[in-house]
C-alpha positions in Angstrom: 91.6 107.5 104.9 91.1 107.0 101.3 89.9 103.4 100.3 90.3 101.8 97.0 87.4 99.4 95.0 88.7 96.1 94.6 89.1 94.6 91.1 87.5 91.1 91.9 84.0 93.0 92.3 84.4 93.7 88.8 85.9 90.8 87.2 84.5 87.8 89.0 80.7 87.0 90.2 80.0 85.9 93.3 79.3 82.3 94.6 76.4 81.0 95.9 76.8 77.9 97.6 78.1 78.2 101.4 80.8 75.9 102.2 82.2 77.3 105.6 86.0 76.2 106.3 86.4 73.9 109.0 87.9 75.6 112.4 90.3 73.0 113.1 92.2 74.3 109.5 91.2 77.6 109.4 93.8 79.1 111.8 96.9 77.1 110.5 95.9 78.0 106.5 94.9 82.5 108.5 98.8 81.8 109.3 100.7 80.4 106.7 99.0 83.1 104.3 99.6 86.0 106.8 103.0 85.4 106.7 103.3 84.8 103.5 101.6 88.4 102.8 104.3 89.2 105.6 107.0 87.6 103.0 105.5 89.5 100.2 105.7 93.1 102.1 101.8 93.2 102.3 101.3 92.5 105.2 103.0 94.2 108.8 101.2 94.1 112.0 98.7 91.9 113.6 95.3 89.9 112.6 92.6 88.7 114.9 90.0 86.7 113.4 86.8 85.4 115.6 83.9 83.0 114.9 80.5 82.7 116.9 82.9 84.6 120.3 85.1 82.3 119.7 89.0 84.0 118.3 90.9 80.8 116.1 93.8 83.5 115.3 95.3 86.1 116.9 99.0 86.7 115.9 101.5 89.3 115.4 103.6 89.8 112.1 106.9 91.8 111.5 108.1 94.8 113.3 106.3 97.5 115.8 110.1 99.2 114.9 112.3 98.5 112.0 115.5 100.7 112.7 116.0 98.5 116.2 114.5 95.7 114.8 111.4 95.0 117.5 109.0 92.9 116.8 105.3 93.3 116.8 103.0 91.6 119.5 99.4 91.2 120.3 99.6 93.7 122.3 101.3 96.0 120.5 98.9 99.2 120.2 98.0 101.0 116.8 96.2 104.2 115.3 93.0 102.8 114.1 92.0 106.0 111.9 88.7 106.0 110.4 87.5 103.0 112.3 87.4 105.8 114.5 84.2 107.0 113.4 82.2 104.1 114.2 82.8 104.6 117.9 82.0 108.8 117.0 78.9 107.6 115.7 77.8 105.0 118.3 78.8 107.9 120.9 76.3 110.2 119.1 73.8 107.3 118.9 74.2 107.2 123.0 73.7 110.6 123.5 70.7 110.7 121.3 69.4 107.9 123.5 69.9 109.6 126.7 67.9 112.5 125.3 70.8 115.1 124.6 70.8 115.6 121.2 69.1 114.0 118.4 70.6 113.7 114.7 67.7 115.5 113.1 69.8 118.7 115.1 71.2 121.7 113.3 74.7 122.0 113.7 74.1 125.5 114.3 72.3 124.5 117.6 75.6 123.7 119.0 78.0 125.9 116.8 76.2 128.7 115.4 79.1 130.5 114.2 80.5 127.7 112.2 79.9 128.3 108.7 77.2 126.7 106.8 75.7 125.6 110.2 72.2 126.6 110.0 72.0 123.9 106.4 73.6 121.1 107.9 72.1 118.3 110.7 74.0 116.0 112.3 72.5 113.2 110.3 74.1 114.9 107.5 77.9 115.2 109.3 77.3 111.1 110.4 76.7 109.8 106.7 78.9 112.1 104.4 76.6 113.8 103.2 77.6 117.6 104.3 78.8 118.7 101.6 81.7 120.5 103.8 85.5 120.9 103.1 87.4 117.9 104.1 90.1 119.5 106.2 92.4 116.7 105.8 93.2 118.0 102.2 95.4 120.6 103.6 97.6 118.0 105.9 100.8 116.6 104.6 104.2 115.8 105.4 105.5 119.1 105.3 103.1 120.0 108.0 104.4 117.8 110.0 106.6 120.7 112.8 103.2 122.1 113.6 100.4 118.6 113.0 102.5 116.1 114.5 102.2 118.3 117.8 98.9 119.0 120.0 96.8 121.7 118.1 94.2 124.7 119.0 90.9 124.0 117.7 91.1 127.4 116.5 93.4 125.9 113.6 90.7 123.8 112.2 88.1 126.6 112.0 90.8 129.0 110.3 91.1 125.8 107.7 87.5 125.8 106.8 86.3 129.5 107.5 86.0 130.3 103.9 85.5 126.8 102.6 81.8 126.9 100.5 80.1 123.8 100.6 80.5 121.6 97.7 76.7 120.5 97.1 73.8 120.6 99.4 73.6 118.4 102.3 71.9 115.9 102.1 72.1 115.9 98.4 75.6 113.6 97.7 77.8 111.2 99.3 81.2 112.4 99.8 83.3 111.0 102.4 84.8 113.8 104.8 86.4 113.7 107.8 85.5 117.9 108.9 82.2 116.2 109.9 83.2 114.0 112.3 86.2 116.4 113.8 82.3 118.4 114.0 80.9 115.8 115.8 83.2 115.5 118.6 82.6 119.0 119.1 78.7 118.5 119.0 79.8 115.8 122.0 81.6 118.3 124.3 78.7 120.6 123.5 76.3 118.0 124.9 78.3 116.3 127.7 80.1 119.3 128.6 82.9 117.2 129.0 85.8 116.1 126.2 85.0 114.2 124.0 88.0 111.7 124.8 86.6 111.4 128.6 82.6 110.7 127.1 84.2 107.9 125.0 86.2 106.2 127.8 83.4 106.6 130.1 80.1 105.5 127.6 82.5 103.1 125.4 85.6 102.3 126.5 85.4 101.4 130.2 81.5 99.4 129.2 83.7 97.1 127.1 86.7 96.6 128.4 88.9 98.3 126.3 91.7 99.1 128.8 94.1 99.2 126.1 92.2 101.8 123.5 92.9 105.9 123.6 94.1 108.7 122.1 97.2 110.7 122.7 99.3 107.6 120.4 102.5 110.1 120.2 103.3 109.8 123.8 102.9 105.8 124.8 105.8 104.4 125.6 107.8 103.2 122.3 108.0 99.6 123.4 104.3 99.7 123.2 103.1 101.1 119.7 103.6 100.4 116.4 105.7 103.2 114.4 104.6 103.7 111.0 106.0 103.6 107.5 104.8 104.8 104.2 107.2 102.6 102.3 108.3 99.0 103.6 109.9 96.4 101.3 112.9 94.8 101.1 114.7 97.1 99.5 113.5 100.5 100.9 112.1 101.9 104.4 110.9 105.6 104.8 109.4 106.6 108.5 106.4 109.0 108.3 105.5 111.3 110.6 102.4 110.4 112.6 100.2 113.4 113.5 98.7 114.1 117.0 95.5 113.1 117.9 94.3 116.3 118.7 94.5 116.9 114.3 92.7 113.6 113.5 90.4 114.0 116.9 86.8 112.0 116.6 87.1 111.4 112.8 90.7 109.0 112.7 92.2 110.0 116.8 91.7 106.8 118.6 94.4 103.6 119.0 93.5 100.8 119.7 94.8 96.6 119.9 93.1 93.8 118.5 92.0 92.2 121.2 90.3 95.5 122.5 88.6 95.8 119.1 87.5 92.3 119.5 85.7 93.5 122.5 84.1 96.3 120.5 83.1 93.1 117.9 81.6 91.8 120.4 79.5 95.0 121.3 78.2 95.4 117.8 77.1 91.2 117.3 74.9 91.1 120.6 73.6 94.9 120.0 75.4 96.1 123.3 75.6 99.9 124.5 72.6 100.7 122.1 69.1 99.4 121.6 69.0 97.1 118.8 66.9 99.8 116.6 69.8 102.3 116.7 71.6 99.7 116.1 69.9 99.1 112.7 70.2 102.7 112.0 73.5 103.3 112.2 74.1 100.4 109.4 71.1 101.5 107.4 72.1 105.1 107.2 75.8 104.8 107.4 76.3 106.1 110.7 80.2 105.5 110.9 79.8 102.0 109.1 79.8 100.7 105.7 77.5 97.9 104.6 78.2 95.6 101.6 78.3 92.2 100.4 81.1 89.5 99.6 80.5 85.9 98.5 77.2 86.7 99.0 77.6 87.6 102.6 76.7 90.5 104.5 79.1 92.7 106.3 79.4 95.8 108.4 82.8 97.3 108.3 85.3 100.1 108.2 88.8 100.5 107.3 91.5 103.6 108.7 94.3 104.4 106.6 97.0 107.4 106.6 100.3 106.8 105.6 102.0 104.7 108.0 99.2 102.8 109.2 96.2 100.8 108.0 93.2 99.2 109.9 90.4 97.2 109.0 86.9 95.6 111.0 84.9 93.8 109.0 82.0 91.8 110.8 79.4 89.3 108.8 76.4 89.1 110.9 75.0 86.1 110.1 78.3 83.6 109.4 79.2 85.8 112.9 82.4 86.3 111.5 85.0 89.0 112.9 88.4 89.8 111.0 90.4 92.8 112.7 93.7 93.6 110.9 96.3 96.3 112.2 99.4 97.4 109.7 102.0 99.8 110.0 102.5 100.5 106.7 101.4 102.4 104.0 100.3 105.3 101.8 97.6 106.8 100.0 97.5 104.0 97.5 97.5 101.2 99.6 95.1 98.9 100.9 94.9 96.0 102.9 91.4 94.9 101.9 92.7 92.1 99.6 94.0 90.3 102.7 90.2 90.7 104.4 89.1 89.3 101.3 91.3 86.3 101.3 90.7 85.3 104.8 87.4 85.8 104.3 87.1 83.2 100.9 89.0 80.9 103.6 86.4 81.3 106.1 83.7 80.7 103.4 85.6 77.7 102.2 86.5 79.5 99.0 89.7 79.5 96.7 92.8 81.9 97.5 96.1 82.1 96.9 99.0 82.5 99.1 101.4 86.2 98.2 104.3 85.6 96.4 107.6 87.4 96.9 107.3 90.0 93.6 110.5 91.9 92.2 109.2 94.6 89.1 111.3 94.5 86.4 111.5 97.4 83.6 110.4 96.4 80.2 111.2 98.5 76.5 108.7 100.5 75.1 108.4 98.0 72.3 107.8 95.5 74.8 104.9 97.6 77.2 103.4 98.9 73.4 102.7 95.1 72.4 100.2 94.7 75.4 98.2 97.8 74.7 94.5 97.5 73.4 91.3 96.5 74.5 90.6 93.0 76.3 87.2 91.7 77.2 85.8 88.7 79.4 82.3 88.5 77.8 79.9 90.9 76.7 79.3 92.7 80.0 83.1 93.3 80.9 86.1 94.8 78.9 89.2 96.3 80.3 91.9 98.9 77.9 95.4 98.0 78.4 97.3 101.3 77.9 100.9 102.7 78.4 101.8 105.5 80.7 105.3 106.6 81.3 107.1 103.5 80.8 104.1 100.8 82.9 101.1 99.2 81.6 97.5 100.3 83.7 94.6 98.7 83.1 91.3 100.8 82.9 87.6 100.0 83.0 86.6 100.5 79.0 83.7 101.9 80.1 84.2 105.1 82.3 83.4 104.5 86.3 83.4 100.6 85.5 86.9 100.1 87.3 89.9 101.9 89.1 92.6 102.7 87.2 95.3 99.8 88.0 99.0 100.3 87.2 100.6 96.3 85.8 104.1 95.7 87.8 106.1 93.4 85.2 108.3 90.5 86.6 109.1 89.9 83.3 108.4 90.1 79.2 104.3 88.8 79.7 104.0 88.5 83.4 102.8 91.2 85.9 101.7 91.7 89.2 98.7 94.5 90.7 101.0 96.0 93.7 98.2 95.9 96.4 96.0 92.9 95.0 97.0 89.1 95.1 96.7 89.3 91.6 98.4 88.2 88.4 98.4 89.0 84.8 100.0 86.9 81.9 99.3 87.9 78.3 98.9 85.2 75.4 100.5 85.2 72.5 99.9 83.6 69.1 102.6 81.8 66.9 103.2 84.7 65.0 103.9 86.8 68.3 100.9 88.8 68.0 98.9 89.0 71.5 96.0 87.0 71.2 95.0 88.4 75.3 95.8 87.4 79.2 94.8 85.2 81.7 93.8 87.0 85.0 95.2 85.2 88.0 92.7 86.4 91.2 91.5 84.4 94.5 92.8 81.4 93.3 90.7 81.4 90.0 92.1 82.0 86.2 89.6 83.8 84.0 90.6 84.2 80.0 90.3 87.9 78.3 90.7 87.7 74.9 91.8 90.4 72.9 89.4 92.6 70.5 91.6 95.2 68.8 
């Protein structure tokens, strides 16, 4: 459920012409670069992409099951995580329409035991803003014998009985999942029903989405996806996928693509909800992210836990839908990049296909040559550093960048593990480095370097 800022917002500036991609091409160029993030161990599940209602791709990639090799389908079902919160807050957005609750609320109107309760509104829960414990701090691997079986919701309110709040609410962003595990809560309060049968009934069954739910543990194997927090050629490690009842209205529901093309649907022609509340989720975060790329606007939200990623990303006016489900991953990953890609394609944009990519270990002589600061122009340097026997590249000014460990292929040439990207230093006759040429969406751009 972490996400991770992508390095081309910081390197490159956007485009401003619009040259959309012809449909007739589109699918055949979604494909041959899906499998070829598929080749490159970056990609592992299935894609759906949709323009103006209409779907050009949906296709499965790899294996649902790698230890009896079974292969993925269209209709192979997967944990969508934090997407989950979008449907939370459109659920909430309902009930506030139907005159049960409204987000201007106190939480302690519905839990008034909970701590804190009487400071926070459920405005404040819907847009990470809280300034509550996030519960799923305290859930790892190890916890797996008692969170990857149904829990008590006692457990959760031992976990944050003596949590103080970080900040005020309403005074910082911090993105917490103990909100929305709140706001399912604040549901059953309001329905008086669970909140798994108010989503099926005010959601789920409006839209068709026969194939979307929660208890994921207990489908039949042949029809999920089972997750893995490494996958590559040379190593596979299984995680542990905890029950639904632990990641409940904040990451709980699965889902296919083709359901969540439905839910697409829902949120282009302002179904389920007036258009106004509508407008509000987006404008105040309700469960959705807003942003821009190539100069286009999107609404989106991404899941991720290790063993599974998701992403939905919808661009309003291009009426563009890309819905990607992987069963791999960790902490660290992403599969953001890809939307990126298909979305340059969509927007007639350049991209590159993945390469295959084998990291290869370099001396400490070697890795020390590289180190020192690089710069673009006068807006935009990056410090090349060495850190137990890798290159990362940091933003020279602090906040500017993520930190981005460099994966050598060899002497010169690396690779950013989850990015499409490529880094090959320069170096004069004398064998001094003179600076690199960043490889990214199909474009080179030249950082020179300045000591």
């Amino acid at each position: 459920m972490k996400r991770m800022l992508s390095l081309v917002t910081f390197l490159l500036t956007s485009y401003v012409a619009v040259v959309a991609q012809p449909l007739k091409t589109l699918p055949h160029q979604a494909d041959e670069y899906l499998r070829s993030a598929k080749a490159a161990y970056r990609f592992n599940g299935v894609a759906l992409m949709a323009h103006r209602g209409e779907v050009i791709l949906h296709k499965a990639y790899g294996f649902a099951q790698v230890s009896r090799p079974t292969p993925n389908d269209t209709s192979t079902r997967f944990p969508i995580l934090s997407v989950t919160k979008s449907f939370t807050s459109a659920l909430v957005l309902k009930l506030q329409e139907q005159g049960k609750l409204s987000v201007e609320d106190k939480l302690s109107k519905y839990l008034p035991d909970f701590p804190h309760s009487h400071q926070i509104k459920l405005h404040h829960l819907m847009n990470h803003t809280s300034g509550l414990f996030n519960y799923t701090e305290l859930i790892d691997e190890e916890d797996s014998t008692i969170v990857c079986h149904p829990i008590s919701r006692q457990l959760f309110f031992d976990l944050m009985q003596d949590k103080p709040l970080a900040f005020t609410p309403g005074k910082q962003f911090s993105y917490n999942n103990s909100g929305y595990f709140l706001l399912g809560l604040v549901i059953e309060q309001a329905t008086g029903k669970p909140y798994e049968q108010a989503m099926r009934e005010l959601i789920f069954q409006p839209l068709g989405m026969n194939h979307s739910g929660f208890d994921y543990l207990n489908l039949p194997a042949g029809a999920r996806a089972f997750g893995y927090d490494t996958l590559t050629s040379t190593h596979v490690s299984a995680y542990p996928h905890p029950d639904s009842t632990v990641l409940y209205a904040a990451g709980g529901i699965y889902s296919t693509a083709r359901d969540l093309f439905q839910w697409a649907r829902a949120v282009a022609a302002k179904q389920l909800l007036a258009e106004k509340t509508w407008k509000q989720a987006f404008k105040e975060g309700y469960g959705w992210q807003t942003g821009t790329y190539e100069n286009k606007g999107y609404v989106r939200h991404s899941g991720g836990y290790p063993g599974f990623m998701a992403e939905f990303i919808y661009y309003p006016t291009e009426d563009l839908t890309i819905i990607l489900l992987n069963n791999f991953g960790t902490y660290t990953d992403s599969i953001f990049p890809i939307v990126m890609d298909l979305s340059s394609m969509a927007f007639g944009k350049p991209y590159d296909l993945w390469q295959e990519r084998k990291e290869v270990e370099l001396s400490q002589n070697e890795l020390e040559s590289y180190v020192g600061t690089y710069r673009l122009n006068k807006k935009y340097a990056i410090d090349i550093v060495v850190r137990q026997g890798r290159l990362y590249a940091l933003g020279h000014t602090s906040g500017q960048m993520p930190e981005l460990a460099l994966h050598a292929t060899s002497p010169g040439h690396f690779f950013v593990w989850t990015f499409n990207n490529y880094v090959t230093f320069k170096k004069k006759a004398s064998g001094e480095v003179s600076g690199f040429v960043l490889r990214e969406h199909g474009k080179d751009s030249t950082w020179e370097k300045v000591k």
